[in-house]
N, C-alpha and C positions, 0 to 999 in steps of 0.2 A: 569371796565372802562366805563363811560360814554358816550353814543352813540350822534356822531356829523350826521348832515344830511345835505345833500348838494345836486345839480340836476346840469346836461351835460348842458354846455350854447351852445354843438351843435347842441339840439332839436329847437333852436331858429333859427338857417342857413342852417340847409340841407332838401333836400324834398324838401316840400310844402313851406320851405321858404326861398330857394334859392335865388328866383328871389325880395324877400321883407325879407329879414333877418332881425331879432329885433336886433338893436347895442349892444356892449357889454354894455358902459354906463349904458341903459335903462333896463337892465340885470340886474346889476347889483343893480340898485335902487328897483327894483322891490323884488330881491331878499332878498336886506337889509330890506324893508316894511314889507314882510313875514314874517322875522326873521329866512331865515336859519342862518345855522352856516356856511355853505361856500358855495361856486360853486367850481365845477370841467369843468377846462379849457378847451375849442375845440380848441389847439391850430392848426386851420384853417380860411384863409383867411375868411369871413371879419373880423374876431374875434382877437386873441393874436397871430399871426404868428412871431415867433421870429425874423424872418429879418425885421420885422415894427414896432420891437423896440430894435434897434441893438446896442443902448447903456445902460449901468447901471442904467444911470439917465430916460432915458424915460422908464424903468421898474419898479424901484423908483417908479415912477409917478404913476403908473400903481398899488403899491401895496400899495400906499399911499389911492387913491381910495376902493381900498378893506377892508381896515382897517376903514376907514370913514362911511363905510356903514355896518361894523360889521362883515364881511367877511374873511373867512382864503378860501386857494387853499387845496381842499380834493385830488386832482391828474391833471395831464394832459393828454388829448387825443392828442399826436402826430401825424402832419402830417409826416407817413415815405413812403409814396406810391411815392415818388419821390427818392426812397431808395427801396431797396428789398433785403431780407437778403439772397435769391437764384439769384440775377440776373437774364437775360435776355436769355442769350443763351444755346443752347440746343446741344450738338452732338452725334449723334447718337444715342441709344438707352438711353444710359444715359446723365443726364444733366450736364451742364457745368457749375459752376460761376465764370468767369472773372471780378475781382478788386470788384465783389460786395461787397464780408467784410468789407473789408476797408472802400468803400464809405458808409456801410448803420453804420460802428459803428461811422464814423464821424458825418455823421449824428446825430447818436443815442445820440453824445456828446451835438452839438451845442442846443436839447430840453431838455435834459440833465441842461443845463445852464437854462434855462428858469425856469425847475422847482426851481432851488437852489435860483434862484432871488424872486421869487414869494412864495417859502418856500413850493413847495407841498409834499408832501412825497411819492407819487407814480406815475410811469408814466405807458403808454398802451402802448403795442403792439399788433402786429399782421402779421399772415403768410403769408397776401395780394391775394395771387393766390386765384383760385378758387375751390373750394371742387373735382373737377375732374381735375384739372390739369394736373396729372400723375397718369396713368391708370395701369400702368406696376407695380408688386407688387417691382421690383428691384429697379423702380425710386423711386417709395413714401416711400422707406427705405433711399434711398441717399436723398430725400428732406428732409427728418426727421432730419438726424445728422447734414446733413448743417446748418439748423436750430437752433437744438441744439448748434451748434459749435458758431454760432456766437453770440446770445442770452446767452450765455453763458460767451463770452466777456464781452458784454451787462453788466449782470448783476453785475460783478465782477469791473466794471466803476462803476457802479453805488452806489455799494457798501461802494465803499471809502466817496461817499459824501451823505451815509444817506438817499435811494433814491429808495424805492421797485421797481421791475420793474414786471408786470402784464401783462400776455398773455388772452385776450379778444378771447374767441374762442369763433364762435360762426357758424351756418347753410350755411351761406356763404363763408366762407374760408377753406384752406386746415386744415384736421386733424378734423374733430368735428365728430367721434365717444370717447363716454367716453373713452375709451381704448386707444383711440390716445391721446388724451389726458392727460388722464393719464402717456402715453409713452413718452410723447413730455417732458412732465417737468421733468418726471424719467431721461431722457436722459442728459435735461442742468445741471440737477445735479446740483443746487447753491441754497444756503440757501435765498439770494436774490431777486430769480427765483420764481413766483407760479402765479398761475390762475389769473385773472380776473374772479369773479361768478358770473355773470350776470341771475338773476331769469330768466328772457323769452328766453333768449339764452340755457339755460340749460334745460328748459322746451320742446325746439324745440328739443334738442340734444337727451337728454333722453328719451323724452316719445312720442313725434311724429317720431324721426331721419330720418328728413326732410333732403333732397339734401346731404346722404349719398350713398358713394361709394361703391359699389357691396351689398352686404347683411345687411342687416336694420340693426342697436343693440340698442334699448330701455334699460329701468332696469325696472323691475318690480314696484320697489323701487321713480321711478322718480328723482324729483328735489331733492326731501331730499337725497336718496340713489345715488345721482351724488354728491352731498357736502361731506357723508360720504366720497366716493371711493378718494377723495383730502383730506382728512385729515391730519391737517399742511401746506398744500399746497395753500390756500387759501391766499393771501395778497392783494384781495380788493375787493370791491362787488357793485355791480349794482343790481337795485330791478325795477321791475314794468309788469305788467301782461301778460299772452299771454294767445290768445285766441284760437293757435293751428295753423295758419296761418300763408304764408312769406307773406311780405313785398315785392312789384313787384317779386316774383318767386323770391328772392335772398335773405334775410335775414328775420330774425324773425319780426314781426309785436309786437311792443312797443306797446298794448293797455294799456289804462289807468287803475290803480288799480280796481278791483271789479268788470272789466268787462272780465274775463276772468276765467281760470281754478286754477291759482294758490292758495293753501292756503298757506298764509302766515303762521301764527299763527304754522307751520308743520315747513316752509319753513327755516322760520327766526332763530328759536332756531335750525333747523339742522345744517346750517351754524355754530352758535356758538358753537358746538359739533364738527365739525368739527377741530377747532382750531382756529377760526378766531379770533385774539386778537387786531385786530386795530380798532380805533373808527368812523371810516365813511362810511356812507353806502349812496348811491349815486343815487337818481332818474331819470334812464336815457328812457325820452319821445322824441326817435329818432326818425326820421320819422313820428312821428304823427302829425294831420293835423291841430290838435286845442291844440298844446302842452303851447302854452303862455295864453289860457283861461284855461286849467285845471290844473295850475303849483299851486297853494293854495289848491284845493282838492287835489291834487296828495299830497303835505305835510299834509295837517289835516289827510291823511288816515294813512300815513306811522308813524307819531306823536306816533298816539295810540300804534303803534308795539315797537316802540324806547324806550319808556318810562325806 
């Protein structure tokens, strides 16, 4: 299968350029100039929020643009953090979720629609809490299934309309030892269901296991040996460097390719041993400070691996 290449149009609005975000448009052109093959959508404000294009025709519009400039949707980054697949409330030792399922699978529908409009074939999730949330080994068993339970809705919606659904685990959310990992998707049990494998997230997870919960778990093995242990489980990927480092104390630090510890050339065919049979692989320079000057090196580099 011929490998497509695409980069997160959220490395252009979060961080460092929150306060000066690059417009989707000028993303977009830029993009088209390059010559990837697509973008993967941040649908977050000021970007694609699906309420600020709440009709067919202004998404039309939207993918008319994309087509113009040579562009397909490799996935969408959904905003669900105004959703939460555990809820809010807690009682007593164990946690409670009141109406969350519901609200977070309507949710999960209305990006859901976005993707089918814009034709992506995958969309993100995630656990949203934070890696210590629940301290009690009773809770983070009951966080698990809940997770499971609804993710698992999820993906069986999403199913009918052609539509992978990818858990993004990564240093800053609940669940990132491989094992939970591993557990989490054993659990949703859906063919649907699999990783998001994000090279520096996995890097963090495996081989530093940064802002893990009670006793460290590395693999000897690293990133390649965190892709084996998914095998089949893998339905979409993220690539780009770590240099061993979070990102403010909270999530992995997106360095640009060749500045960090990853080898690719290991990295890239473990993945594909892995099982990973879909065609796009995805350069996501989150958080970094100079992600719109280095988005053409960051493809020249990745090019050479894709061929």
């Amino acid at each position: 299968m011929a490998k497509k290449l695409s980069i997160g149009s959220w490395a252009y609005t979060f961080g460092p350029y929150t306060d000066h975000p690059v417009p989707f448009d000028k993303v977009v052109k830029k993009l088209g100039t390059l010559r990837f093959d697509g973008v993967e959508v941040g649908a977050f404000r000021p970007h694609i929020h699906p309420d600020d294009y709440p009709m067919k025709s202004d998404r039309q519009t939207l993918a008319e643009k994309l087509k113009v400039a040579g562009l397909q949707v490799s996935g969408v980054a959904a905003d669900f953090w105004t959703g939460h697949p555990l809820g809010k409330d807690r009682v007593g030792c164990a946690p409670a979720w009141k109406d969350a399922e519901s609200t977070y699978v309507n949710l999960f529908k209305k990006n859901l629609q976005l993707c089918l409009d814009l034709k992506a074939p995958a969309i993100r999730v995630d656990t949203k809490e934070g890696p210590d949330a629940y301290t009690k080994p009773e809770e983070r068993q009951e966080a698990l299934k809940q997770i499971a339970k609804v993710w698992r809705k999820c993906a069986a919606v999403a199913a009918d309309s052609g539509v992978r659904v990818a858990w993004e685990f990564e240093p800053g959310f609940l669940f990132n030892k491989p094992s939970e990992v591993v557990e989490l998707i054993g659990r949703v049990n859906h063919a649907n269901f699999g990783a998001l494998f994000d090279s520096c997230h996995a890097y963090m997870c495996a081989v530093v296991g940064a802002r893990q919960a009670g006793e460290k778990e590395t693999l000897p093995g690293g990133v390649a040996e965190f892709a084996g242990k998914l095998r089949g489980k893998i339905l979409h990927v993220h690539l780009i460097d770590s240099d061993g480092t979070l990102h403010g104390n909270e999530t992995s630090t997106h360095r640009p390719f060749g500045e960090g510890f990853i080898n690719f050339a290991e990295v890239i065919p473990a993945i594909e041993k892995a099982g990973y049979q879909h065609p796009w692989w995805t350069i996501d320079l989150c958080f970094w400070p100079e992600a719109w000057q280095v988005t053409a090196k960051a493809k020249k580099f990745l090019s050479a691996y894709l061929n």
